[in-house]
N, C-alpha and C positions, 0 to 999 in steps of 0.2 A: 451502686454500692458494691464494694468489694466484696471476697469471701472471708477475709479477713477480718472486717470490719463485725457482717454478720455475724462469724464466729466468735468474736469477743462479744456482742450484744448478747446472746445467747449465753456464755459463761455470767455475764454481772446479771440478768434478768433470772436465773439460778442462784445465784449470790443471794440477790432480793427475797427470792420465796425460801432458800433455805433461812434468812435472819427474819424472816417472817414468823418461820415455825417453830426456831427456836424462841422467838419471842413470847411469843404463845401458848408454848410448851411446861412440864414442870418445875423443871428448874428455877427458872426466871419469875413466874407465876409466885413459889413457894417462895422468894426472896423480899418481895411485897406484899404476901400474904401474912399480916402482922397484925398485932393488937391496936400499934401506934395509929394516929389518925396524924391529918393535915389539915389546919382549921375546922378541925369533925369529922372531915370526910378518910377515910379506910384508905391508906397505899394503895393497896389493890384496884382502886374505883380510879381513883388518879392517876396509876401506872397504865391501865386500861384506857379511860380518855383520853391522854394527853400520846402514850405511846403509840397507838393505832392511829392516831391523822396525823401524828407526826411520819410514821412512816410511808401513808400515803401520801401526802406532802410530795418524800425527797422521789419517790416513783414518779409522781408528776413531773417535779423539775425534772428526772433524768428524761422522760418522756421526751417533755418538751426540745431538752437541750438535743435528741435524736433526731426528732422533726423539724427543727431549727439546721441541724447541721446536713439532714439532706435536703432540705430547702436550698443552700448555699451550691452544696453541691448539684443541683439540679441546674440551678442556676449557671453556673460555671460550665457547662456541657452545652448550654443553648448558645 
């Protein structure tokens, strides 16, 4: 693995936990923090469900699509 490479993983895996906390944080929080419901259930309760596995989700694929692509390139050096 290049340094190159490393050093952009490094930037987007900071990318990840910065849109993590602002996720998380007031702003975003106070945007679905609302009277309205969704079939009963509070924004809040649904923005919180759906938004946190959703973003563990695309961690996963980025995960994967890493150890997929030094697989390859493991490969291609033997």
């Amino acid at each position: 693995m290049s340094n190159e490479s490393t050093t952009q993983q490094r930037q987007i895996w900071l990318i990840f936990f910065f849109l993590g906390v602002v996720m998380l944080n007031f702003p975003f929080l106070q945007i679905f923090n609302r009277v309205e419901t969704f079939f009963g259930i509070p924004l809040l309760v649904i923005y919180l469900f759906f938004g946190w596995p959703i973003s563990i989700a695309v961690i996963y694929i980025f995960t994967r699509t890493i150890e997929d692509d030094e697989s390859d390139h493991s490969s291609e050096v033997d």
